[in-house]
TIBADREN-112623 format. One record per residue (C-alpha): chain; z, x, y negated; residue number from 1. Coordinates in steps of 0.1 Angstrom, whole numbers, plus 2048, in hexadecimal, padded with zeros to 3 digits. Example, Ala and Ser with C-alpha at 12.3 -4.5 7.8 and 13.67 -1.06 7.14 Angstrom:
REM TIBADREN-112623
unit A&Z 84E&X 87B&Y 82D&pos 1
unit A&Z 847&X 889&Y 80B&pos 2
REM end
This chain:
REM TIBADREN-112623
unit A&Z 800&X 800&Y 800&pos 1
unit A&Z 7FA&X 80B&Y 7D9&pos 2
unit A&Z 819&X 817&Y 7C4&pos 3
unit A&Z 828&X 804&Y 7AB&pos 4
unit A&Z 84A&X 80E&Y 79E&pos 5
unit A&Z 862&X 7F6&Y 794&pos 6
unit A&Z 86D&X 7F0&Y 76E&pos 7
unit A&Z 887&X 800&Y 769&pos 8
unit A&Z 89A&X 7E4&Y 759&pos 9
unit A&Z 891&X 7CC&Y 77A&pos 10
unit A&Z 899&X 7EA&Y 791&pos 11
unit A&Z 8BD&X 7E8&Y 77C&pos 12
unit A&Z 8C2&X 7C4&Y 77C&pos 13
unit A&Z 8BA&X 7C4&Y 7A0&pos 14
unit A&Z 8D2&X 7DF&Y 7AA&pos 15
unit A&Z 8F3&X 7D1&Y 798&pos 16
unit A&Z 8E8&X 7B3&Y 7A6&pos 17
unit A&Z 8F6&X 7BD&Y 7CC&pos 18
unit A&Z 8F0&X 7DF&Y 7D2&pos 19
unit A&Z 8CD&X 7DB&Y 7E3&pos 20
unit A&Z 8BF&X 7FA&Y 7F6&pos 21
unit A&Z 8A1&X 807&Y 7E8&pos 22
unit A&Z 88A&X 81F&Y 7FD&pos 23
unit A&Z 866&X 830&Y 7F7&pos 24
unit A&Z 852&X 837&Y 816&pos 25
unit A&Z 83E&X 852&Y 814&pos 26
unit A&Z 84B&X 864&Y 7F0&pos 27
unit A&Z 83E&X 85C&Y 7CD&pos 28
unit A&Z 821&X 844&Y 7D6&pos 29
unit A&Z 82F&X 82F&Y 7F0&pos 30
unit A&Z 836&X 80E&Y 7E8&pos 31
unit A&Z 85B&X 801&Y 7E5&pos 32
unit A&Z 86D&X 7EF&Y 802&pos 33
unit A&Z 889&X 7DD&Y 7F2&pos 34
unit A&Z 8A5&X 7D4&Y 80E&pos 35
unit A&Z 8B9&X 7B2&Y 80A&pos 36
unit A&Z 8D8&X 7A7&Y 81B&pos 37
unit A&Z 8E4&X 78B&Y 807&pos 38
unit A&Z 8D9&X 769&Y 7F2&pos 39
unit A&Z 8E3&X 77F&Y 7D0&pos 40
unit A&Z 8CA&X 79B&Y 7DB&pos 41
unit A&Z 8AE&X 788&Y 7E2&pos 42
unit A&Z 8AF&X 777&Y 7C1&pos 43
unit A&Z 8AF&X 797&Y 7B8&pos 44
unit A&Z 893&X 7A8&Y 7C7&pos 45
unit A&Z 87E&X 78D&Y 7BF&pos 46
unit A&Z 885&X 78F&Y 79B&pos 47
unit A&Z 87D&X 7B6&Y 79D&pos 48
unit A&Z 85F&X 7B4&Y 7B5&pos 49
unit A&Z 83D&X 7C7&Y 7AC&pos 50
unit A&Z 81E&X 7C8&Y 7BB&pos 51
unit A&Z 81E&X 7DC&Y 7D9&pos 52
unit A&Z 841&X 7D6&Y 7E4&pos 53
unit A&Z 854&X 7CB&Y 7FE&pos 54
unit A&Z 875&X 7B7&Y 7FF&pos 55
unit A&Z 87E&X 7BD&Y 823&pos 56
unit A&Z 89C&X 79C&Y 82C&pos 57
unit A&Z 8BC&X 7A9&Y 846&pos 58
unit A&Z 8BF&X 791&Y 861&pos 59
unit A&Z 8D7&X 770&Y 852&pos 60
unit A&Z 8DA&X 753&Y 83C&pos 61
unit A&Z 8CF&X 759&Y 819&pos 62
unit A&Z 8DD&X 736&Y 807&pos 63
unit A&Z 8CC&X 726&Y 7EC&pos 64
unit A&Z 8AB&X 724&Y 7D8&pos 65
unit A&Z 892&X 73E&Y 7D6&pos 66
unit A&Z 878&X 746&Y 7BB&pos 67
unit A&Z 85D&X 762&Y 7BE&pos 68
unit A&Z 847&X 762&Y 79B&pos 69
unit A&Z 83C&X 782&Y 798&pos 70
unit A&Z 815&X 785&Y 7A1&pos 71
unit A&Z 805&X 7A4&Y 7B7&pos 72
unit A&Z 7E3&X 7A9&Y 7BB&pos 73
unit A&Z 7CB&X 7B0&Y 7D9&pos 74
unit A&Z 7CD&X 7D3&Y 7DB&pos 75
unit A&Z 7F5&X 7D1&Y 7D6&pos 76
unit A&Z 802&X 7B2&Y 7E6&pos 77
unit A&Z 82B&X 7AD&Y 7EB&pos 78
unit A&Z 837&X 7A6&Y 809&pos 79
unit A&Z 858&X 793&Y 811&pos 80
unit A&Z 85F&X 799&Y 836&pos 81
unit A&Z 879&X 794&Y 84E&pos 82
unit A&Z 880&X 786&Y 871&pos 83
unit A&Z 882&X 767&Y 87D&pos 84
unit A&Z 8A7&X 76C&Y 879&pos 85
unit A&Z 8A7&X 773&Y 852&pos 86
unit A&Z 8A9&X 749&Y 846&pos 87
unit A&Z 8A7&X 73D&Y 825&pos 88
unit A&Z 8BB&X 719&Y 826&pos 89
unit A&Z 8BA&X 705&Y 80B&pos 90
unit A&Z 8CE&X 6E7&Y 800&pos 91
unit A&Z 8B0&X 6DA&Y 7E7&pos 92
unit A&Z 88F&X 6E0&Y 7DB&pos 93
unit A&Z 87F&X 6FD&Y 7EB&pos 94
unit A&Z 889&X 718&Y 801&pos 95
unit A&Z 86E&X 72D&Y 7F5&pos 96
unit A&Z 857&X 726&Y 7D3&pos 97
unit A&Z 83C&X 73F&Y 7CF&pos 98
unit A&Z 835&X 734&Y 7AB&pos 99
unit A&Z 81A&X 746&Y 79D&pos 100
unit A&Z 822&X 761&Y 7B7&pos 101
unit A&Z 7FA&X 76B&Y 7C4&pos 102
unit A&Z 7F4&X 784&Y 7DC&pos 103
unit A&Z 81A&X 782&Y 7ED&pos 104
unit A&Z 81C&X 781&Y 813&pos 105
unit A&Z 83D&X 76F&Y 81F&pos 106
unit A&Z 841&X 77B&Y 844&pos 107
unit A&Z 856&X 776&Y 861&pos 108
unit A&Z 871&X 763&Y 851&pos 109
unit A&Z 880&X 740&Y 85A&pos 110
unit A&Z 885&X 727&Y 840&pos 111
unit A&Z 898&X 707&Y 844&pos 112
unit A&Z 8AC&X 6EC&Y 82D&pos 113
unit A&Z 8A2&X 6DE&Y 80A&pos 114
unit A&Z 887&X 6C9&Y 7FE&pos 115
unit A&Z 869&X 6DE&Y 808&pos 116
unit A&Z 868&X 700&Y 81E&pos 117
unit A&Z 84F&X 718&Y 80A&pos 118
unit A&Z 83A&X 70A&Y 7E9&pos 119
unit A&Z 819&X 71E&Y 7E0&pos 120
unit A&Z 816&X 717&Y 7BD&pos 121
unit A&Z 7FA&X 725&Y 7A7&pos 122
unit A&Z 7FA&X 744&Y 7BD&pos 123
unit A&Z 7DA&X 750&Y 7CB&pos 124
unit A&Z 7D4&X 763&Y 7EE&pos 125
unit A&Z 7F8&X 75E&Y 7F8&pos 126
unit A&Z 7FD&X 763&Y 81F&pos 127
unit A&Z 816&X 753&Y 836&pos 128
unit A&Z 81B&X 763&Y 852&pos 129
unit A&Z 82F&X 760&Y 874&pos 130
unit A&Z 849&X 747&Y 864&pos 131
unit A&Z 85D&X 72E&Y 871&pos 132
unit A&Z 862&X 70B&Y 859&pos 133
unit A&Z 877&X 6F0&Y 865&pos 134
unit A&Z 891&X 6D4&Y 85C&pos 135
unit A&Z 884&X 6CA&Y 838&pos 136
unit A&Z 888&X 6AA&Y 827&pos 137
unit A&Z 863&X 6AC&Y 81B&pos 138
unit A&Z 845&X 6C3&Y 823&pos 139
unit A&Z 848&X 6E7&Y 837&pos 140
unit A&Z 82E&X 6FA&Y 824&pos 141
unit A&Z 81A&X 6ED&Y 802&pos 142
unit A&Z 7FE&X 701&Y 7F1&pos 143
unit A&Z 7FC&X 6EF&Y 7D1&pos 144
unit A&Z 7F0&X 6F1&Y 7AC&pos 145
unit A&Z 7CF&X 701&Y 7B4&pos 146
unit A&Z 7DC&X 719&Y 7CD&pos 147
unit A&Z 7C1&X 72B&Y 7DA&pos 148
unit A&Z 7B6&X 741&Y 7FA&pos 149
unit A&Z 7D7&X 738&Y 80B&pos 150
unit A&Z 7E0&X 746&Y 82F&pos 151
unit A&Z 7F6&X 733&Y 842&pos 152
unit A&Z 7F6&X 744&Y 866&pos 153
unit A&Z 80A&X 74A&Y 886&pos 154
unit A&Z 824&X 732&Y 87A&pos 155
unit A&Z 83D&X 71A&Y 889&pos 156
unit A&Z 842&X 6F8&Y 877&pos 157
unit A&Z 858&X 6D9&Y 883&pos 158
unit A&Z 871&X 6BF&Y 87A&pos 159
unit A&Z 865&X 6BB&Y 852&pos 160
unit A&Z 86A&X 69A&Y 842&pos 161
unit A&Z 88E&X 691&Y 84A&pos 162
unit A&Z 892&X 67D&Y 829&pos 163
unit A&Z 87F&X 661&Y 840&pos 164
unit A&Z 862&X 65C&Y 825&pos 165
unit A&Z 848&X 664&Y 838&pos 166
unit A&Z 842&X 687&Y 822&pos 167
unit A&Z 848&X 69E&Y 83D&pos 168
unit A&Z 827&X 6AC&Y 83F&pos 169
unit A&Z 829&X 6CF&Y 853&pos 170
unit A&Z 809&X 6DE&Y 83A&pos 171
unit A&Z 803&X 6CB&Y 819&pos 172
unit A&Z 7E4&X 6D8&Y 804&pos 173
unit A&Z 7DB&X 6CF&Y 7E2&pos 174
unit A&Z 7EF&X 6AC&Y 7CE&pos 175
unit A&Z 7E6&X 68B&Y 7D6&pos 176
unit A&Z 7CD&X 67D&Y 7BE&pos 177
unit A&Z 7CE&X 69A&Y 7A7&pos 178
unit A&Z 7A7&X 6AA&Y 7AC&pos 179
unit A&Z 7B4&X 6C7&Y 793&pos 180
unit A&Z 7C9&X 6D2&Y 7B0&pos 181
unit A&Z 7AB&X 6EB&Y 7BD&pos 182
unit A&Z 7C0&X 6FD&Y 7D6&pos 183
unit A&Z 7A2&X 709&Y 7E9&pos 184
unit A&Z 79C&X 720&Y 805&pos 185
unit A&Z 7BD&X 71E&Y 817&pos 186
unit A&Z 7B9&X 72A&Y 83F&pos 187
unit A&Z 7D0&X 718&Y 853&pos 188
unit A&Z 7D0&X 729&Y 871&pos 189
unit A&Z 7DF&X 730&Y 894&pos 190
unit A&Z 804&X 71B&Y 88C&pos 191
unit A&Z 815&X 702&Y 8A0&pos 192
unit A&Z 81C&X 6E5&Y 88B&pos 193
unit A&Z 834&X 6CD&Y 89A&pos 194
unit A&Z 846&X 6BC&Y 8AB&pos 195
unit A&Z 85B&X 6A7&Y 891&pos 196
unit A&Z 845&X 6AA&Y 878&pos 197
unit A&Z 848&X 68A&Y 864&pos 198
unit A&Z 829&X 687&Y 859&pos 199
unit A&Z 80A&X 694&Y 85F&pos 200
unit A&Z 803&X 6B9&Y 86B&pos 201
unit A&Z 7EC&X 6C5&Y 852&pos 202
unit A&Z 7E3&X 6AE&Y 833&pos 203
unit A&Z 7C4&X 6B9&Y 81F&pos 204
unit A&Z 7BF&X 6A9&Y 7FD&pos 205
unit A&Z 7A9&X 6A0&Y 7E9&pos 206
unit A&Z 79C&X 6BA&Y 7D0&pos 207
unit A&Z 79F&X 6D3&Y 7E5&pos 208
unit A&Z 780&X 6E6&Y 7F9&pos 209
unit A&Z 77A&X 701&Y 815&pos 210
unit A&Z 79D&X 6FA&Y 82A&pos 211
unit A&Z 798&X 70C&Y 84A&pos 212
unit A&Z 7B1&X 6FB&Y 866&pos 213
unit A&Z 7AA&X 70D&Y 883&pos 214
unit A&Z 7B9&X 717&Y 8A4&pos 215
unit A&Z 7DB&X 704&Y 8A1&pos 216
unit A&Z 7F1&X 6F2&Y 8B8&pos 217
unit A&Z 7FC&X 6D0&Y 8A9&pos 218
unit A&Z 81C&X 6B3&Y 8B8&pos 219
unit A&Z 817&X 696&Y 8A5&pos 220
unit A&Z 838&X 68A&Y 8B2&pos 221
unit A&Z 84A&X 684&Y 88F&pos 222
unit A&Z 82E&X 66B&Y 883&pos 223
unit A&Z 840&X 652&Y 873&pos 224
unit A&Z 821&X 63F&Y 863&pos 225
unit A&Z 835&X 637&Y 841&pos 226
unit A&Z 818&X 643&Y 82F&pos 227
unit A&Z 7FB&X 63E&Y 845&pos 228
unit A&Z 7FC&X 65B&Y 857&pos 229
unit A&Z 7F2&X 659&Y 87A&pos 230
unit A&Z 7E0&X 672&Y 886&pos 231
unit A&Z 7E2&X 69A&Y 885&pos 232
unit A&Z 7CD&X 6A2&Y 864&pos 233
unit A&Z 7C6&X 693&Y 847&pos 234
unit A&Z 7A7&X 69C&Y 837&pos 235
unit A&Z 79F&X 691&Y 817&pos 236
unit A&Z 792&X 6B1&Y 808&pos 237
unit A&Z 771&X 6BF&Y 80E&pos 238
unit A&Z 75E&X 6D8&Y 820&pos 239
unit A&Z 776&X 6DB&Y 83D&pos 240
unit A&Z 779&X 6EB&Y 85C&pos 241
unit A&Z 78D&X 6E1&Y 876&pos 242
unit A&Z 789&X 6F8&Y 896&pos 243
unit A&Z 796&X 700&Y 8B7&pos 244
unit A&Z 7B8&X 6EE&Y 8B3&pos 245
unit A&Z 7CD&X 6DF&Y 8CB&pos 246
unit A&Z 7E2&X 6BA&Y 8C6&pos 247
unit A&Z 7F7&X 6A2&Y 8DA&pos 248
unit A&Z 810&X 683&Y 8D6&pos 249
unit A&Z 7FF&X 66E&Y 8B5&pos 250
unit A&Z 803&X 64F&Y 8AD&pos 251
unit A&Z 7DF&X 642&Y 8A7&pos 252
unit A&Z 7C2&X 661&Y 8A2&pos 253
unit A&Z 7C0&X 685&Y 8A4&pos 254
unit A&Z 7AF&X 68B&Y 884&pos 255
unit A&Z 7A2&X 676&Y 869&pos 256
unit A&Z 78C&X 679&Y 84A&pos 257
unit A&Z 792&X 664&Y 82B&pos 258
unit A&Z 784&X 661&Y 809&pos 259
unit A&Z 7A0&X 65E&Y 7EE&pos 260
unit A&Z 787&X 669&Y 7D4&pos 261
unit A&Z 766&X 664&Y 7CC&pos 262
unit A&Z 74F&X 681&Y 7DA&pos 263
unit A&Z 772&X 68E&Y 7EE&pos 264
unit A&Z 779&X 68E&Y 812&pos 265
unit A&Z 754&X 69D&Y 819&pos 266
unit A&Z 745&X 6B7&Y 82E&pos 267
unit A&Z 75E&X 6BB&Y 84A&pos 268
unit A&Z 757&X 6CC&Y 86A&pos 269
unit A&Z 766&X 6C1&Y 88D&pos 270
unit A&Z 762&X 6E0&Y 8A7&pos 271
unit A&Z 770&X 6EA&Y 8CD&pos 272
unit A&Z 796&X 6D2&Y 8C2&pos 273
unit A&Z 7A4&X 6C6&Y 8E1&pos 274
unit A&Z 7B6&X 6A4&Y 8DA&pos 275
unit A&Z 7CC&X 696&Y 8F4&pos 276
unit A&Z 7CD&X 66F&Y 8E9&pos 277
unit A&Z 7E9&X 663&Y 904&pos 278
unit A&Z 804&X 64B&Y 8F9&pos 279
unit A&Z 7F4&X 645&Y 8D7&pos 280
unit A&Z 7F6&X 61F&Y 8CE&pos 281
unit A&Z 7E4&X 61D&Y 8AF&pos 282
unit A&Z 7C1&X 605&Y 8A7&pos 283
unit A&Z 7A9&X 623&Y 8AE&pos 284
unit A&Z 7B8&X 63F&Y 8C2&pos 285
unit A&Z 799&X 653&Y 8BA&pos 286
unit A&Z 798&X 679&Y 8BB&pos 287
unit A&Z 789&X 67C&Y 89D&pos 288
unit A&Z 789&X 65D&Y 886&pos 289
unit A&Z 76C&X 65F&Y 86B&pos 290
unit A&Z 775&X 644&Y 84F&pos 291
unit A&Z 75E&X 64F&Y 837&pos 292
unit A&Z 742&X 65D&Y 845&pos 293
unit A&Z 71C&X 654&Y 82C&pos 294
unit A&Z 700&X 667&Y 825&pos 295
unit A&Z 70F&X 675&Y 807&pos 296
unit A&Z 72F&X 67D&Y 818&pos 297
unit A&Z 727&X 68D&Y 83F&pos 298
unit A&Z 741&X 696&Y 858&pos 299
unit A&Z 734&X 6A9&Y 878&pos 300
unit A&Z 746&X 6A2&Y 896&pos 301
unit A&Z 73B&X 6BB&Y 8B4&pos 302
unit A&Z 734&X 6B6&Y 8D8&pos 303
unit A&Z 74D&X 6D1&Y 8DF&pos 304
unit A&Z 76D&X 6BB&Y 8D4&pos 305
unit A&Z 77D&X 6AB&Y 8F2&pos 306
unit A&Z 797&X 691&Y 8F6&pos 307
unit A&Z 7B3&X 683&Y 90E&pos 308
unit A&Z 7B4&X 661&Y 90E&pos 309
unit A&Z 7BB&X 649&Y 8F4&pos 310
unit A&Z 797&X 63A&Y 8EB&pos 311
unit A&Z 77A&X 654&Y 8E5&pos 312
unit A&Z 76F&X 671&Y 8D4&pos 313
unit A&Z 762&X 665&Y 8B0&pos 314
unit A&Z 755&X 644&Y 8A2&pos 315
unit A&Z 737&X 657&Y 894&pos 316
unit A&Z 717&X 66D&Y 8A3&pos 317
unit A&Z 725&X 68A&Y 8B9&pos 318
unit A&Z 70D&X 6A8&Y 8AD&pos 319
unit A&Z 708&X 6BC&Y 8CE&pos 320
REM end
């Protein structure tokens, strides 16, 4: 990674703030690792991070709300890593707001508690990686406010919702009926989402374009249909892909396609998702339910989709 040295007043503030452990791999042009042990410190070091850095989290319970706001850049991300035994618990709001934080990578931590686990807002090319989200009263991972080239990947999500609204979704992207939400580009990919999710999986919205949801394991399990969700995506942005994933236990479809907005909920792509249908009860129990589909507004659905029961692939032209 490139060097950037901390401000001296930051690298101040941060050290009378709990006597954090700063080391330099590597001599003068390694990049800082900045070691945390406590809630106080990691307020800290993300107050005092610079591009290129690394806050690296001990293994406990680090109470409270947590902030990153400094941006990085491409060639000098920071990176906030720890295990799965480094947790971030929240009573409120969210466990981790990346607002305005671009180019961070958030790896390997758990994050649990409060309103919603980890917020992307206005913060480009931020990467999630290997974490574990659960037991939220709203949604597990948001990129919002025109978020864009988001990774979510290699991720465990379950038990979101718990405030019994229905607005659990495990991955939210973009803001309801707000097209100036252009939080494009985000790459869902290889996560299991589920179960307990209470509502559904992966909601893309309207404004949005170029989601990637690809090679995920979905337990629709926590449906709880409060606001029509019923099946394992919702997409209502455009240009999707959805490829190679894997979902059981809904309550009506697999996925569905929707047009909120005018000219929105367009272009999506269907390829190689098995859907296993059995138990659903809903009116269609389709694999993948097409509400919109027009000549100004195309879905493909491909022959390489398969489905378990319930009642059929698609309700439109299976391209082969």
């Amino acid at each position: 990674m490139r060097t950037r040295t901390l401000a001296p007043a930051l690298l101040a503030a941060a050290l009378t703030a709990g006597g954090l452990t700063l080391t330099s791999a590597g001599g003068a042009q390694a990049a800082t690792v900045i070691d945390v042990a406590t809630a106080s410190q990691l307020k800290a070091a993300l107050a005092a991070a610079a591009p290129g850095g690394t806050i690296r989290l001990a293994d406990g319970t680090y109470t409270g709300n947590f902030k990153a706001t400094v941006p990085a850049t491409p060639a000098a991300r920071i990176t906030l890593t720890g295990s799965a035994g480094a947790v971030l618990k929240a009573g409120g709001g969210y466990g981790l707001h990346l607002n305005g934080a671009s180019y961070w990578t958030v790896r390997g931590v758990t994050v649990t508690g409060g309103q919603k686990g980890i917020m992307a807002d206005a913060a480009d090319g931020v990467v999630i990686d290997s974490v574990t989200v659960h037991d939220l009263d709203m949604e597990g991972i948001h990129f919002r406010r025109s978020s864009r080239n988001g990774v979510l990947r290699n991720s465990r999500i379950h038990d979101t919702g718990h405030d019994g609204r229905g607005m659990g979704e495990g991955v939210y992207v973009g803001t309801a009926g707000d097209l100036t939400d252009r939080s494009d580009g985000v790459q869902i990919l290889n996560n299991v989402i589920g179960p307990g999710v209470g509502g559904e999986n992966v909601d893309i919205k309207e404004g949005t374009t170029g989601a990637k949801i690809i090679g995920n394991t979905f337990d629709g399990s926590g449906l709880t249909g409060a606001n029509y969700d019923d099946s394992w995506v919702d997409v209502k942005g455009n240009n999707v892909l959805v490829e190679g994933n894997k979902g059981v236990r809904t309550t009506n479809n697999g996925y569905e396609t929707h047009t909120q907005q005018s000219g929105w909920g367009c272009g999506t792509v269907f390829r190689g998702n098995a859907s296993d249908l059995s138990g659903a009860t809903g009116p269609a129990r389709l694999a993948v339910n097409v509400t919109n589909l027009s000549a100004s507004c195309p879905t493909t659905v491909y022959g390489s989709n398969t489905v378990t029961g319930g009642n059929g692939l698609t309700n439109i032209t299976v391209t082969p």
